[in-house]
C-alpha positions in Angstrom: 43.6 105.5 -170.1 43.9 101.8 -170.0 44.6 99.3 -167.5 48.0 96.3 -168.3 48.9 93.1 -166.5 52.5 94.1 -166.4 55.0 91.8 -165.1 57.1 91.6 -161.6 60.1 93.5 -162.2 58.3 96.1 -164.1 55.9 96.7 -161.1 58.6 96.5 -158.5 60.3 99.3 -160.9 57.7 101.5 -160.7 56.6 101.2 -156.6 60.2 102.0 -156.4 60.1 105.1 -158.2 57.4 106.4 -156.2 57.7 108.6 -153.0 59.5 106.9 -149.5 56.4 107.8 -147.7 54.4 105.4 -150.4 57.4 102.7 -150.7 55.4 100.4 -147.7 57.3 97.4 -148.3 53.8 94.7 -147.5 52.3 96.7 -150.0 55.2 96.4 -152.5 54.2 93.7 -155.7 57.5 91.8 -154.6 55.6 91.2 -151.1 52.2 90.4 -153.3 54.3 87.7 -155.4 56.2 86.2 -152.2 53.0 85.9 -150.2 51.4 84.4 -152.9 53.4 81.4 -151.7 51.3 80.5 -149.0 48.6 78.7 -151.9 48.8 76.8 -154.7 45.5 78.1 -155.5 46.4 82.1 -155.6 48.1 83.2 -158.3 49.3 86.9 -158.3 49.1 89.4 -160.7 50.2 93.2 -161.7 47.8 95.9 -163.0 48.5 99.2 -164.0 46.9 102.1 -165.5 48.8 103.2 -168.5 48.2 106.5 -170.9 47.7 109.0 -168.0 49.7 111.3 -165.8 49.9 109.8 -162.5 50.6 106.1 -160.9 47.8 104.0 -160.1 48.7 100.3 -159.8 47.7 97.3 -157.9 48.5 93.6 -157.0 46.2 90.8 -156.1 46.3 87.4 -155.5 43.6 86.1 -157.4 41.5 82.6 -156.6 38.6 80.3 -157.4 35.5 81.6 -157.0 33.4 79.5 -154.8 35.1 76.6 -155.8 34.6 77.5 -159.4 37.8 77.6 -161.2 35.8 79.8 -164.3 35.1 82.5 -161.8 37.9 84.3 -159.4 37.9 86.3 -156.3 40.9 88.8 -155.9 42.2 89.4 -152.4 45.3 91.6 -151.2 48.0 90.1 -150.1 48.2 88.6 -146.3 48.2 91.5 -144.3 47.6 94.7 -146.5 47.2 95.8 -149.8 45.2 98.1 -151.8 45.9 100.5 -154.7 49.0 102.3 -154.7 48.3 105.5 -156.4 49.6 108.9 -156.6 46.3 110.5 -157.4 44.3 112.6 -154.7 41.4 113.7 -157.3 38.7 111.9 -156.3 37.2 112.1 -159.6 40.0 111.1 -160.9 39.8 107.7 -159.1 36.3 106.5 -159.7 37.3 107.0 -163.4 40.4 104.7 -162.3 38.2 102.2 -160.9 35.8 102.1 -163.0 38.3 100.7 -165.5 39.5 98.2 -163.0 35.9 97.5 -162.9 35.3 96.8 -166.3 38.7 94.9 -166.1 37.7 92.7 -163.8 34.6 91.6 -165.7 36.3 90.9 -168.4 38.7 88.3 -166.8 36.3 86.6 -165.0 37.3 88.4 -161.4 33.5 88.8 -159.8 34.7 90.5 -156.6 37.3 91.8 -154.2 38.3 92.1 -150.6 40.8 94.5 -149.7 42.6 95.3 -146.7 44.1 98.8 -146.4 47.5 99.8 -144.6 46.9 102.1 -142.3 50.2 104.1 -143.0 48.4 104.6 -146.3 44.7 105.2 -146.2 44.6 103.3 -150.0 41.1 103.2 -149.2 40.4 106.3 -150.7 41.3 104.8 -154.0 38.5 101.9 -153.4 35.0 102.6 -154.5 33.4 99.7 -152.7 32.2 99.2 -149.5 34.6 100.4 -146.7 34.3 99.8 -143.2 36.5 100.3 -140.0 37.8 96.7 -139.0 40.6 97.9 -135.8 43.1 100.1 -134.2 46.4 99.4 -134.7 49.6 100.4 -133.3 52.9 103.0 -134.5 55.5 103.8 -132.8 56.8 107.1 -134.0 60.8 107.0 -134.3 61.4 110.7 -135.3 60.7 112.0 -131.4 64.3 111.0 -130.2 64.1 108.8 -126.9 61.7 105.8 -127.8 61.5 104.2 -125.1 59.8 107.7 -123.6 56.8 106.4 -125.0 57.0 102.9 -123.7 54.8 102.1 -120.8 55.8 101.2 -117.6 55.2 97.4 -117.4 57.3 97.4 -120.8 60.3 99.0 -119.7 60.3 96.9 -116.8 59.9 93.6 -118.8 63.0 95.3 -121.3 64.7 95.2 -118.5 64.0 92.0 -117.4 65.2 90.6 -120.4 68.8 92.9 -120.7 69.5 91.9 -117.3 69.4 88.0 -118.4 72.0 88.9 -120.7 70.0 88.0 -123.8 71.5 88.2 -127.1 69.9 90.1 -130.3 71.0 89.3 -133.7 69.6 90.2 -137.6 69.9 87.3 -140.2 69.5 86.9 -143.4 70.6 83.1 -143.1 68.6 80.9 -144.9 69.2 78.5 -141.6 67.6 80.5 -139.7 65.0 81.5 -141.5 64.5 77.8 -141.4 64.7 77.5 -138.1 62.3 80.4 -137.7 59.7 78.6 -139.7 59.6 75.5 -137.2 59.8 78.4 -134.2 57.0 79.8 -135.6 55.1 77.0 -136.4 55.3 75.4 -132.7 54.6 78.7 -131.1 50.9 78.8 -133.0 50.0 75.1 -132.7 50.4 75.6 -129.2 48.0 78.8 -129.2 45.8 77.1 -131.1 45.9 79.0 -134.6 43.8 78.3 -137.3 45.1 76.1 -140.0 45.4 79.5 -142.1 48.7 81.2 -140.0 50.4 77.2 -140.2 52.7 78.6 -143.2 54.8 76.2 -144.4 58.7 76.8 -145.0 58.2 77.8 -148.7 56.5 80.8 -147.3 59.1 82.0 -145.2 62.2 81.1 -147.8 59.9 83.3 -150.2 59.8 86.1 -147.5 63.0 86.1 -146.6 64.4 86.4 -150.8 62.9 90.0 -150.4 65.2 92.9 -149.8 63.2 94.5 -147.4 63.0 91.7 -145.1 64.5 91.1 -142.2 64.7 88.4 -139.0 65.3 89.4 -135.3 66.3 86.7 -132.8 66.3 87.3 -129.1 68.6 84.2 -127.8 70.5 82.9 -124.4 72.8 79.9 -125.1 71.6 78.8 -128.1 68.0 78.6 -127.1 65.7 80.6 -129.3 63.3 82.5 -126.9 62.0 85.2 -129.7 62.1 85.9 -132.9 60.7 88.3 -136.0 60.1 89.4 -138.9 60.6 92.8 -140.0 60.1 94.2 -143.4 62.0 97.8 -144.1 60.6 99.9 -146.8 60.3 103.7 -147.3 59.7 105.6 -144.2 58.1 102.9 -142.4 59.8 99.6 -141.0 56.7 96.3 -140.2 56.7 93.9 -138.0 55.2 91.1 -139.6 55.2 87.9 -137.9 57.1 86.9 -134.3 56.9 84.2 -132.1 58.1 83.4 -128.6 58.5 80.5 -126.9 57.1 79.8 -122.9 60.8 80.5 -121.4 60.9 84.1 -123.7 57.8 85.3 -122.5 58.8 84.7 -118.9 61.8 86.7 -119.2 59.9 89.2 -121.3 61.9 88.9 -124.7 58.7 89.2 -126.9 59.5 93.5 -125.4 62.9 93.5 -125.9 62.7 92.2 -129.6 60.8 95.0 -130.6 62.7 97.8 -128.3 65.5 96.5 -131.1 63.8 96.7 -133.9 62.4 99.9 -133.2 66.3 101.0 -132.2 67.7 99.9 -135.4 65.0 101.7 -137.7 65.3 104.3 -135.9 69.3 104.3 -136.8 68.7 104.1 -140.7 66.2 107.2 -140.7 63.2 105.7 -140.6 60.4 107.6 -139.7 58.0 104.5 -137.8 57.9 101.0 -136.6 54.3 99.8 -137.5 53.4 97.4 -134.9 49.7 95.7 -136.1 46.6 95.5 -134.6 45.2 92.3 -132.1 44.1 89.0 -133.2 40.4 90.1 -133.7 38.8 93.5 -133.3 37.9 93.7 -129.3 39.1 96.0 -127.4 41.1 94.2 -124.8 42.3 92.1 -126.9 45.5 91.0 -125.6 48.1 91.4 -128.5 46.7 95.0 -128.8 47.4 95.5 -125.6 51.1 94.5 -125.9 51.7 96.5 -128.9 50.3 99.5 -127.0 52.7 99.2 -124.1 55.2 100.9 -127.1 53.0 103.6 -128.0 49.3 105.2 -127.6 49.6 106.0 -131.4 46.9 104.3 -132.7 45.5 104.1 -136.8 42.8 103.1 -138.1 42.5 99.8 -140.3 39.9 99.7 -143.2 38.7 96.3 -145.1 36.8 97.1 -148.5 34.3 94.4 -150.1 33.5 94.7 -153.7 31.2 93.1 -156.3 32.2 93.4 -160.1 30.4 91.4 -161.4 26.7 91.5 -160.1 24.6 89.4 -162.2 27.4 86.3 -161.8 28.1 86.8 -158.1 24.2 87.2 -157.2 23.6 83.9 -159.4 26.4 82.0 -157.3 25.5 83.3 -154.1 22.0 82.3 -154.7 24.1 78.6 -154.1 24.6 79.1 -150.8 21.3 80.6 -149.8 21.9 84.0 -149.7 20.2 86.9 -151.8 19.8 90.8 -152.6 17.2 90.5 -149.3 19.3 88.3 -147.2 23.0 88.9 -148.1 26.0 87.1 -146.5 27.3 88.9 -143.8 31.1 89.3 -145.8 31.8 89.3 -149.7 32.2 85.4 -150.5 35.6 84.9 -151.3 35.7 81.3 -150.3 
């Protein structure tokens, strides 16, 4: 066995020949490559395990170091990522990532954070440190009525919103995608968001290039009130970002955008509209608590830290104070 950077079309050839229950478009190296948009300082990149009877690949944005552009940290995408794999054998996979290991030592890639979908438990594939981050929200779209697992407080604000007569409408217009950026944009500046989630419209003309993506608008006379983004892959259809304005959330649009989206995955046979966790990992947080007006099916999201390359990321860390006996409380990826 040996391990390839292999290039865009080639990978997004081979996620596509794998099962529809491992075709998770976020996780898909054409997502990777588009998110990669966000920076000038990630640059994304393919590897695959050749010579050996099962498919084990993975794409990474990889970045300076600490600053230090000899020296790179590799991160999945925004969102999720992981290995995609069609290997159970544990044994197997250590021997897998004990390659990728060695890889990453030998391009200068001293550690890794990675962030696990929860539709695929690619964790199992990771032989660093895992650890539970949140719950996050399904709704499942194979049990018929959907909205019999909506809460009560969300059917009522769907109803709200259909009896203002609101229009719903897909696009694939590069005008509103646009438009969408500068929606989305004023929506978190007024919430406060860190400078991180301010993606510029680069980003979302990247996005919205893929085939698997999609954009919901919830309008009344012209006036956007909410709007999404959707990404339909495999079995499982994503929301992936969505913002609503003060007027939407009054009449309860942010509900009725995803009552539609669930509606119209639902019509093309797929199996689940993953929702996402909250903003941070409390409890009552209050995203979470939206997203589980739709559903009490709940999975688990994993984040996995891991050093490649001991001796370098020890002597770096040392930098910044920390140590074997006091370590940093996350891998240092920036």
């Amino acid at each position: 066995m040996r391990l390839r950077v292999i290039e865009l079309n080639e990978a997004q050839r081979r996620f596509e020949g794998l099962a529809p229950s491992l075709q998770v478009a976020s996780v898909s190296p054409a997502f990777a490559a588009a998110d990669a948009r966000r920076s000038s300082a990630l640059r994304c990149i393919h590897v695959a395990l050749e010579c050996c009877e099962f498919e084990w690949m993975t794409s990474v944005h990889l970045q300076p170091f600490l600053g230090r552009s000899d020296w790179r940290g590799a991160i999945s995408p925004y969102g999720y990522g992981g290995i995609l794999t069609t290997c159970s054998d544990r044994e197997w996979l250590q021997e897998a990532w004990a390659f990728w290991q060695q890889w990453c030592c030998e391009h200068g890639v001293v550690a890794e954070l990675g962030r696990f979908h929860p539709h695929l438990a690619s964790e199992a594939a990771f032989f660093g440190r895992v650890h539970l981050n949140r719950q996050t929200v399904s709704i499942d779209l194979r049990c018929g009525e959907i909205s019999a697992g909506f809460n009560l407080l969300t059917k009522r604000k769907i109803s709200r919103a259909r009896r203002h007569a609101v229009l719903t409408r897909w696009s694939r217009n590069a005008l509103d995608w646009e438009r969408f950026g500068r929606f989305y944009l004023e929506a978190m500046v007024a919430m406060g968001a860190q400078p991180f989630y301010l993606f510029q419209n680069s980003y979302f003309e990247a996005i919205r290039l893929l085939q698997q993506s999609r954009l919901l608008i919830c309008e009344l006379d012209g006036e956007w009130l909410s709007a999404g983004i959707y990404l339909f892959g495999g079995c499982v259809a994503e929301y992936h970002l969505g913002a609503s304005s003060p007027s939407g959330k009054s009449i309860g649009t942010p509900y009725l955008m995803q009552c539609v989206a669930a509606e119209a995955a639902q019509s093309e046979g797929l199996d689940w509209l993953y929702l996402g966790g909250g903003t941070d990992t409390r409890e009552d947080n209050s995203l979470l608590f939206y997203k589980l007006g739709f559903s009490r099916i709940t999975r688990s999201f994993y984040v996995g830290e891991a050093v490649h390359d001991p001796e370098t990321y020890w002597a770096l860390a040392a930098q910044r104070g920390y140590s074997l006996e006091t370590p940093p409380p996350r891998v240092l990826l920036d």
